[in-house]
Each structure stands twice: as structure tokens, then as C-alpha cells.
C-alpha positions in Angstrom: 0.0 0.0 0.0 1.4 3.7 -0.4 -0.3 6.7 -0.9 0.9 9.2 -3.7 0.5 12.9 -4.3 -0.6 14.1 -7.1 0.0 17.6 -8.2 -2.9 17.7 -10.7 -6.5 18.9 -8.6 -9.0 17.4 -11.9 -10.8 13.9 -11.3 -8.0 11.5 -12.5 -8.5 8.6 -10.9 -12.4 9.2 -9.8 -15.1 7.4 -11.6 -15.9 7.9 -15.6 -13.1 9.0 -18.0 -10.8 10.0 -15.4 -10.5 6.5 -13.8 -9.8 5.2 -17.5 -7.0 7.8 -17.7 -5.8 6.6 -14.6 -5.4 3.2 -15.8 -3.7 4.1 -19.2 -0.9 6.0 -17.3 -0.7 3.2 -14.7 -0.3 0.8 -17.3 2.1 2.6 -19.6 4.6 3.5 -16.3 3.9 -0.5 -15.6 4.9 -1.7 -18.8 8.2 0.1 -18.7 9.4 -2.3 -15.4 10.4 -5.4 -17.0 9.8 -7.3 -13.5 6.1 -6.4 -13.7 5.6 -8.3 -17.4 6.6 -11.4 -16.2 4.2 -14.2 -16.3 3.8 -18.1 -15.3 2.2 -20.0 -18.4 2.0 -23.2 -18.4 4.9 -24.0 -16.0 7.0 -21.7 -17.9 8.0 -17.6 -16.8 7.5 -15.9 -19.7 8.4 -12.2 -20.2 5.2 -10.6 -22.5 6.6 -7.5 -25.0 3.4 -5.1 -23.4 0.5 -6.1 -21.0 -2.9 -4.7 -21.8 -5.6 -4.1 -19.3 -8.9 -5.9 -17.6 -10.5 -3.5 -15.4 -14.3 -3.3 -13.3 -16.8 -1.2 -14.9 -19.8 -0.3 -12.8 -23.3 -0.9 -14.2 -25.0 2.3 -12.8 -28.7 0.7 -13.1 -27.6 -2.1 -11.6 -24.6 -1.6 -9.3 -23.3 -4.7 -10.8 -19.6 -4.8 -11.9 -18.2 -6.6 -14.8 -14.7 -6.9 -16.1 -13.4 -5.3 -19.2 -10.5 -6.3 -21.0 -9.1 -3.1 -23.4 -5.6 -3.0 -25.2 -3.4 -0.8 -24.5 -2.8 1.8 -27.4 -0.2 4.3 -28.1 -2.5 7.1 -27.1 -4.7 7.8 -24.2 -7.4 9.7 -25.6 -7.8 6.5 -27.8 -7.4 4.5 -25.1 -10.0 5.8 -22.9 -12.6 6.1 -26.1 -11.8 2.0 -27.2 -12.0 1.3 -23.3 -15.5 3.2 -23.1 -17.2 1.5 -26.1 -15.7 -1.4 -25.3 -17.4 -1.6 -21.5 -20.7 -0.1 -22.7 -20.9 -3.2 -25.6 -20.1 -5.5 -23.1 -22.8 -7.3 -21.8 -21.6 -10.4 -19.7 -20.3 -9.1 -16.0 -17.8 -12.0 -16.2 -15.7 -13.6 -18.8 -13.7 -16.0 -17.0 -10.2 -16.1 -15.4 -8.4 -12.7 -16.5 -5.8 -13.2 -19.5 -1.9 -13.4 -18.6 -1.1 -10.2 -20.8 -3.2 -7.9 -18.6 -2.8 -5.9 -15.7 -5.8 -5.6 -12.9 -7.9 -2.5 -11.7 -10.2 -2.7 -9.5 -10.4 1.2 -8.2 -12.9 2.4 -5.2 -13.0 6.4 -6.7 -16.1 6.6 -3.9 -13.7 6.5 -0.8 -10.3 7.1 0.6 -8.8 4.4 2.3 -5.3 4.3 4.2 -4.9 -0.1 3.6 -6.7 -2.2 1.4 -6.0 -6.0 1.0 -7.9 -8.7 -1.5 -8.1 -12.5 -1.5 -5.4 -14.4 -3.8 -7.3 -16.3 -6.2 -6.0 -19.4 -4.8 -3.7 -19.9 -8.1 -0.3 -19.6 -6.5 1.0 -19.1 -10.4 -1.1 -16.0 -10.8 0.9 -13.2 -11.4 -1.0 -10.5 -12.8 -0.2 -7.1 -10.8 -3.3 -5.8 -9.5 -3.8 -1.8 -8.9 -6.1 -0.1 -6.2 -6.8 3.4 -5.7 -9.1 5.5 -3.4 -11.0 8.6 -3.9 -8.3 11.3 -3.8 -8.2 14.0 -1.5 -6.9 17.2 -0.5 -4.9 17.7 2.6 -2.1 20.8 3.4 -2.7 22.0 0.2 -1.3 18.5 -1.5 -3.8 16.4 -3.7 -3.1 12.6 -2.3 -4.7 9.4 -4.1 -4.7 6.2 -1.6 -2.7 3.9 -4.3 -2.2 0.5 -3.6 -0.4 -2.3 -5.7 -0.4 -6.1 -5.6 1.9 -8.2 -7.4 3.9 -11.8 -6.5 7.0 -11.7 -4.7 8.7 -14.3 -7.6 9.0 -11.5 -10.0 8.7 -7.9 -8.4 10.2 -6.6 -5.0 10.1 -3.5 -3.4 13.1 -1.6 -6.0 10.7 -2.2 -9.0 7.4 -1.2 -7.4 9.5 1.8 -5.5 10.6 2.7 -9.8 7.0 2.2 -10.9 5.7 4.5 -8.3 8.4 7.2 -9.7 7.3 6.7 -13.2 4.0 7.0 -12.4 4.2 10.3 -10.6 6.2 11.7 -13.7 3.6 10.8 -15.9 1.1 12.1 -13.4 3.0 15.3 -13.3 3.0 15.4 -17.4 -0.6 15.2 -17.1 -0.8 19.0 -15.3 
């Protein structure tokens, strides 16, 4: 778990477009850590070139959530427009067992937390990083988003989540 601050004071990383921005930067700063493209298939560890993205998307008439899988593209205005069409089209809320090229999001834009922990699935070869965050808030004048990540221990340690969290406050920083 770690909280970062953002310097930007718009609704990146809140519900709608802005959590879909959110997830294109966390994925693009993601995909430049080697340690966090590394996969068990089959047996094997295999090292994928780029890891797309399976994120919740909330059914507002129903409050049901289902997962979305959306490539990652070079751009994130394209990004967040595929990502959109492709959640509205969608209509089961669950596909099966996530793909090995993605990245998880499961974000909670409705509240801040300071610790949030989830269940392994029980597949002790599952490696796919999963990313939290919170609602964001303001505090001393800072705007802080509660930012968690989970990942296995085989393939990333504290050094590459420590160099993802600097990319990704970077990019964040671009973003002003």
C-alpha cells in the first residue's frame, strides 16, 4: 500500500473517463518495469513485450460490476474512447479467469482508504499485478490518491514497485 501525491486537482483517478486515464498511465509507467511483465504460463516464466488491461466497470442501473479487457494503445485519448465503447458493448459481467497479458484495476473512486487488501485467487502461479486506488483528496494543500499495488513476490520486490511509483508520478505530473 502507499499513498501518492498528485499535483494535478481534476478527477484523474475518480469514476468515468478520469479513472480510465488513470489506468492508461498506470499501465504505460507499468509496462516500462520489465519485473512487472513477467508471467507463469504453463509452467513456464514468460516475459510478454506489453500487457494490456482488464479493469471493473460499474453498471450504474444495476450496481453490478463486470470486467473489461481493453488493449493498450499508443495514445490515451484513444485508449479511454476503445475502453469506453468497449465496457458499454459488453454485456456479460464475467468472462472468465483474467488473460496473462493484462494488468488488474479494481479502483474504489467513492472513498479514501489508508490499507486495502484482496483474497489471492488461490492460483499460486497468478501473477498478474493488481492496482487499487481510493477517492483522492486534499490535505495541506497537496492532492493525495490512496494507491495501492499487488503483485507476486517471484517477480517484483520492493526496487521495482519503488521505480514504478516514480514513473508514475512523472507521468502524473505530465498530465498537469
Amino acid at each position: 500500500h502507499a499513498t501518492r501525491e498528485l499535483t494535478r486537482g481534476s478527477d484523474v483517478g475518480n469514476a468515468g473517463s478520469g479513472s480510465s486515464a488513470l489506468i492508461y498511465a498506470v499501465t504505460r509507467c507499468a509496462n516500462l518495469v520489465e519485473e512487472f511483465r513477467y508471467r507463469f504460463v504453463n509452467g513456464e516464466v514468460v516475459l510478454f513485450d506489453q500487457i494490456h488491461t482488464s479493469f471493473t466497470w460499474l453498471d450504474r442501473e444495476t450496481e453490478l460490476f463486470k470486467f473489461v479487457r481493453a488493449d493498450m494503445k499508443d495514445d490515451m485519448a484513444e485508449y479511454v474512447q476503445d475502453a469506453g465503447e468497449k465496457a458499454r458493448a459488453q454485456k456479460e459481467y464475467f468472462t472468465g479467469p483474467p488473460d496473462d497479458d493484462v494488468f488488474l484495476f479494481s479502483p474504489m473512486p467513492w472513498i479514501s482508504y489508508t490499507h486495502i487488501s484482496h483474497t489471492i485467487s488461490g492460483r499460486k502461479d497468478c501473477a498478474n499485478p493488481l492496482f487499487d486506488w481510493g477517492k483522492y483528496h486534499v490535505r495541506e494543500g497537496r492532492t493525495l490518491l490512496p494507491f495501492s499495488v499487488q503483485v507476486h513476490h517471484s517477480f517484483v520486490d520492493g526496487i521495482h514497485i519503488a521505480r514504478f511509483a516514480d514513473l508514475l508520478q512523472a507521468c502524473l505530473n505530465e498530465m498537469e
